[in-house]
C-alpha positions as CSV (number, residue, x, y, z in Angstrom):
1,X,-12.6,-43.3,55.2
2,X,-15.5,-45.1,56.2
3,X,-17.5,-43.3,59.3
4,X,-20.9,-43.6,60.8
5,X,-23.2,-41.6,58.5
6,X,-27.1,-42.7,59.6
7,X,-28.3,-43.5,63.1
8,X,-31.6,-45.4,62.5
9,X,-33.6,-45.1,66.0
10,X,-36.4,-47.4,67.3
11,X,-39.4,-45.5,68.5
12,X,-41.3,-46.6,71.9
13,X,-38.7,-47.3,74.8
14,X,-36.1,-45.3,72.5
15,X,-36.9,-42.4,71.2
16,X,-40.2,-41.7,72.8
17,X,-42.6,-43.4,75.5
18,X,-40.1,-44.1,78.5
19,X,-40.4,-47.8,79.4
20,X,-42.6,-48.0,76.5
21,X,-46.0,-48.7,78.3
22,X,-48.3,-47.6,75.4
23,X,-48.3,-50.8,73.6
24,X,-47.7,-52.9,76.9
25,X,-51.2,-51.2,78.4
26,X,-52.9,-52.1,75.3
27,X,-52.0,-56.0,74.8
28,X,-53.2,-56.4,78.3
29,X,-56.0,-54.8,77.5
30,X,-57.1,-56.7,74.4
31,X,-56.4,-60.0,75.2
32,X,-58.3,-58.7,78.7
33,X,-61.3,-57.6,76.3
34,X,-61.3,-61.1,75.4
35,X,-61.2,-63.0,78.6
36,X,-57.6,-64.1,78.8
37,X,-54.7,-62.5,80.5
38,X,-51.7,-61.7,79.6
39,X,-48.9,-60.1,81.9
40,X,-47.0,-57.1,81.3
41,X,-44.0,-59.5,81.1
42,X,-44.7,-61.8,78.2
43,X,-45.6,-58.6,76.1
44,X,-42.5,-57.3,76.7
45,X,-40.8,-60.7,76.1
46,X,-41.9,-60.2,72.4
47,X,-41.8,-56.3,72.3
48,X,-40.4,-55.2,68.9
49,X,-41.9,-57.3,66.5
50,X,-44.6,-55.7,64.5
51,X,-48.3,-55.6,66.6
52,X,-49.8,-58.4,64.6
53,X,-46.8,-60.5,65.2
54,X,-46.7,-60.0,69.1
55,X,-50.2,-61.1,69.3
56,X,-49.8,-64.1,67.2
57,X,-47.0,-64.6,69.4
58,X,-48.7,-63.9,73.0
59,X,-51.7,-66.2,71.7
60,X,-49.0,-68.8,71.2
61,X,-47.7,-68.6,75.2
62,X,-48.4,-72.0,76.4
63,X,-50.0,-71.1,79.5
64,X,-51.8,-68.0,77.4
65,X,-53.2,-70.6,75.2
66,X,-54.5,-73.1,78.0
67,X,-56.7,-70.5,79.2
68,X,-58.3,-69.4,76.0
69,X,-59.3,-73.0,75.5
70,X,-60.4,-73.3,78.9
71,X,-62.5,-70.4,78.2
72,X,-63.6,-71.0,74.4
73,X,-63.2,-75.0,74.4
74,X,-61.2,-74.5,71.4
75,X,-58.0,-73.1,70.0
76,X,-57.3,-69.7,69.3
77,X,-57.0,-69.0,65.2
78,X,-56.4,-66.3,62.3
79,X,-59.8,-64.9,63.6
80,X,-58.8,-64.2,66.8
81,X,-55.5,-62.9,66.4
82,X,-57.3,-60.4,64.1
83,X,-59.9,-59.4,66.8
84,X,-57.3,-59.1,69.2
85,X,-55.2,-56.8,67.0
86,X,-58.5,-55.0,66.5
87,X,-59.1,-54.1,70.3
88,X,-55.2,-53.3,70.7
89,X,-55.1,-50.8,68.2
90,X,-58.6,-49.3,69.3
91,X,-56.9,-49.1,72.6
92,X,-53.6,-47.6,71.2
93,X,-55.7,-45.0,69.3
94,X,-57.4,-44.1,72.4
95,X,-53.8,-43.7,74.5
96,X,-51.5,-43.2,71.8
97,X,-51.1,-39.5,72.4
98,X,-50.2,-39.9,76.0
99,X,-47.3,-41.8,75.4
100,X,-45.2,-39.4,72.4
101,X,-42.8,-37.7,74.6
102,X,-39.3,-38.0,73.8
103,X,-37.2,-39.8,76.5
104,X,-34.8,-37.3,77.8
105,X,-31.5,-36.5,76.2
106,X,-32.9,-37.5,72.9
107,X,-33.7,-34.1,71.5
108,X,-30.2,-32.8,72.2
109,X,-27.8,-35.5,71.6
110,X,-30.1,-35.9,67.8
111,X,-29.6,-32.3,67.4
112,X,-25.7,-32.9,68.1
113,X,-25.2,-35.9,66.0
114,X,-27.3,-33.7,63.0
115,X,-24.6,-30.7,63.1
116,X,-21.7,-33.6,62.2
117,X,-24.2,-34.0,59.2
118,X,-25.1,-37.3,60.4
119,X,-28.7,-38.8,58.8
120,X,-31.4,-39.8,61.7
121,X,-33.6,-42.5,60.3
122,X,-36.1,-44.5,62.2
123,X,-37.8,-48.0,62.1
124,X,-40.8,-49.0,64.5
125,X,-43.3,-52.1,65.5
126,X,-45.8,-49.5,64.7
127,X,-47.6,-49.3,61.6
128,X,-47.6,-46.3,59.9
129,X,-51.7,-44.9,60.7
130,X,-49.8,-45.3,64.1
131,X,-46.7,-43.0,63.6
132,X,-48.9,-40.7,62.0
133,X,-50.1,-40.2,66.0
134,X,-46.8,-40.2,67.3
135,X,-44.9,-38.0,64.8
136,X,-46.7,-34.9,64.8
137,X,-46.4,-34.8,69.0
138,X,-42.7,-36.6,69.3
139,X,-41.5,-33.0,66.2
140,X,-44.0,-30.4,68.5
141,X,-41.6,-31.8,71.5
142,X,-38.7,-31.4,69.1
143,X,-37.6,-34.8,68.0
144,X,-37.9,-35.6,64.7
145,X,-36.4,-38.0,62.2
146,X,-35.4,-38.0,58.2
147,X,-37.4,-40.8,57.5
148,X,-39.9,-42.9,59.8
149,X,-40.1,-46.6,57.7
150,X,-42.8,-48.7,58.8
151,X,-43.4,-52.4,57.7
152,X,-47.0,-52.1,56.5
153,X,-45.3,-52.7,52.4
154,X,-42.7,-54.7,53.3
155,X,-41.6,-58.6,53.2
156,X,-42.0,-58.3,56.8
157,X,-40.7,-55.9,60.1
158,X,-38.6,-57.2,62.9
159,X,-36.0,-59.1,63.5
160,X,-35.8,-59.1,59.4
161,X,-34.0,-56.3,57.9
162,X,-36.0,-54.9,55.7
163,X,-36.7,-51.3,57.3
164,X,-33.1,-50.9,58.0
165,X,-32.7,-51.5,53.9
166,X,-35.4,-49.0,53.3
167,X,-33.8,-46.4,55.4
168,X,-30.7,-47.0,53.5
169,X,-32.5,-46.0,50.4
170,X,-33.9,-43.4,51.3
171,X,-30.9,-41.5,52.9
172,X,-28.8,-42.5,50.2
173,X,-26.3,-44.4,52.5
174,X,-24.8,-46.8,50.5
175,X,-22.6,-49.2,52.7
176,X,-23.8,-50.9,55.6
177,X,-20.8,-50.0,57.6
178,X,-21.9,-46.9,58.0
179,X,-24.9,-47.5,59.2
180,X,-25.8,-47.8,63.4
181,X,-29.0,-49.0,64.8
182,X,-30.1,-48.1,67.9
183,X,-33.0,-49.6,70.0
184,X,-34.3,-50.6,73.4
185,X,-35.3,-54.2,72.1
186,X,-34.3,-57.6,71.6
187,X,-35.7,-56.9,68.2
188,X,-34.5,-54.1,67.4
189,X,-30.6,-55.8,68.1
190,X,-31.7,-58.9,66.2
191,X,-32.9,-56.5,63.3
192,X,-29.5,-54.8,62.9
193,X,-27.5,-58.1,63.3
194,X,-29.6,-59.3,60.5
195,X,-29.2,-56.2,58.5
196,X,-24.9,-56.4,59.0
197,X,-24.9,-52.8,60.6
198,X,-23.8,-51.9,63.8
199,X,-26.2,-53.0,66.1
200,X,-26.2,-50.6,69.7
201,X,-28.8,-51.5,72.8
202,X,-30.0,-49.0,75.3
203,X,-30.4,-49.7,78.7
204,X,-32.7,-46.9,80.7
205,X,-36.1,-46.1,79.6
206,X,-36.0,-49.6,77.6
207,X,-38.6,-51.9,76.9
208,X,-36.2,-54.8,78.5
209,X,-35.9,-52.4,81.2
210,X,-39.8,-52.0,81.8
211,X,-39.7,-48.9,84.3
212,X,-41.3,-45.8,84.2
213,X,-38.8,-42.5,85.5
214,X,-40.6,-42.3,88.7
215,X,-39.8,-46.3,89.3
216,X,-36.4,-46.0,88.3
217,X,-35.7,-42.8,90.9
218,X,-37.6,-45.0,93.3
219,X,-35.2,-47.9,93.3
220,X,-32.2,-48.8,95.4
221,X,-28.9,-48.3,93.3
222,X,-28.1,-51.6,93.7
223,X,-31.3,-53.4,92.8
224,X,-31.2,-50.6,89.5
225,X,-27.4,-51.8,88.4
226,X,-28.4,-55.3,88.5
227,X,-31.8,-54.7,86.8
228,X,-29.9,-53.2,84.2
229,X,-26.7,-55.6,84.0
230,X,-29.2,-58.4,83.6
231,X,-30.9,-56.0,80.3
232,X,-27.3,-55.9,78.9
233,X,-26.3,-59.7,79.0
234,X,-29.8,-60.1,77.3
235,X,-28.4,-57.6,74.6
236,X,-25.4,-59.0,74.3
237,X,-26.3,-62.6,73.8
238,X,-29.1,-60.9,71.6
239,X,-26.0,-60.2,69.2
240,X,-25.5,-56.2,70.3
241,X,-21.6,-54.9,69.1
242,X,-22.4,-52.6,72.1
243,X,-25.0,-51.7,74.7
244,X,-25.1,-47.8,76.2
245,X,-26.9,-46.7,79.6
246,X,-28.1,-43.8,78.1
247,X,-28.4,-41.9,74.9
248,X,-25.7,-39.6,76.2
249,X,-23.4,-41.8,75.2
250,X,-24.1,-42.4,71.6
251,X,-22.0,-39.5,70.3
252,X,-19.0,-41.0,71.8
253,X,-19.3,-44.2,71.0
254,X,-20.1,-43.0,67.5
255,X,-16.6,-40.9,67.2
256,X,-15.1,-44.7,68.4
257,X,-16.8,-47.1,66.0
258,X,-15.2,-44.7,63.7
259,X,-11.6,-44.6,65.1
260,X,-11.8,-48.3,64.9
261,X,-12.9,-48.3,61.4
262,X,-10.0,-46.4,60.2
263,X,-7.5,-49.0,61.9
């Protein structure tokens, strides 16, 4: 009977860093260190994709691009999208640390999924000298994964597939069926549509969220359930089989993508 035999989690907005604001505060701050700003909203617009590709894709923001040749009289290149990443990850280095709690519920519903013997993988926009911050803190906290697969030596990270493939290899899960991907970006969904595994969005503490816990117990209920009805219509459309509030409710929905498997 096929079943559900490897959850692959994102990282920052999923697993750890609720709202993921560690690499939000440090795109602002780079492209800052260089004299052009960028808004908390267009880095999470592109949040997901590795580092290098966000900042090739924040240099290439219309209105982020006007103002760099207003200030350099030229167009931004190669070499500027390698400073920038330079200064981002000397500012994620710096703040990294901060930012490696687990979101809450994580560490227990992982623990419950673990004792029906089901594999916890992981992919990430971080590259792996990054995760080698994160991991150590996120398994001191009690969250920890079978494998962490970054994209530093492969064809390329998110939306494309390959770190879901990876995973697969390592676990030794051999059908994409059973496989569920769970994340807190546009990305991440786009990465397991591409990868033909089930493809699950979370709602609070996400990226497409953007709000810290002390914002989200700060807003009106109704302002919060339209905040986060607008999150899963972006999911949805993103291609998302199904989008949860909370990690609570992956067990579940787990237990149903496998009674409706067995139909």
């Amino acid at each position: 009977m096929k079943k559900i035999e490897c959850v692959i989690m994102d990282w920052a907005g999923t697993a750890v860093d609720y709202g993921c604001f560690a690499p939000v505060a440090a795109f602002v701050e780079s492209f800052k260190q260089m004299g052009v700003n960028v808004t908390p909203a267009e880095t999470r617009a592109h949040m997901g994709l590795t580092k290098i590709e966000e900042i090739r894709a924040l240099f290439a923001i219309e209105r982020v691009a006007e103002e760099f040749h207003r200030k350099y009289g030229r167009t931004s290149d190669e070499n500027d999208v390698r400073e920038c990443y330079k200064r981002f990850q000397d500012v994620l280095f710096a703040t990294l640390e901060g930012y490696s709690n687990p979101i809450p519920g994580v560490v227990e519903v992982i623990a419950g999924l673990r004792t029906k013997g089901i594999k916890i993988g992981s992919t990430t926009g971080y590259t792996k000298s990054m995760m080698d911050v994160v991991i150590p803190i996120a398994e001191k906290k009690g969250y920890k994964t079978d494998t962490c697969v970054t994209s530093d030596h492969l064809p390329g990270g998110r939306p494309k597939p390959y770190m879901i493939y990876q995973n697969m290899c390592l676990l030794d899960v051999p059908s994409r069926f059973s496989v569920l991907k769970y994340g807190d970006t546009i990305a991440d969904i786009r990465e397991g549509v591409n990868a033909g595994v089930w493809s699950v969005g979370v709602v609070m503490g996400s990226n497409e969220l953007g709000l810290s816990e002390e914002e989200t117990r700060n807003l009106s209920m109704g302002e919060l359930k339209c905040r986060m009805a607008k999150v899963r219509d972006r999911m949805y459309a993103a291609g998302a089989d199904y989008v949860v509030d909370t990690i609570a409710e992956l067990p579940m929905l787990i237990e149903d993508i496998n009674e409706r498997m067995a139909l």
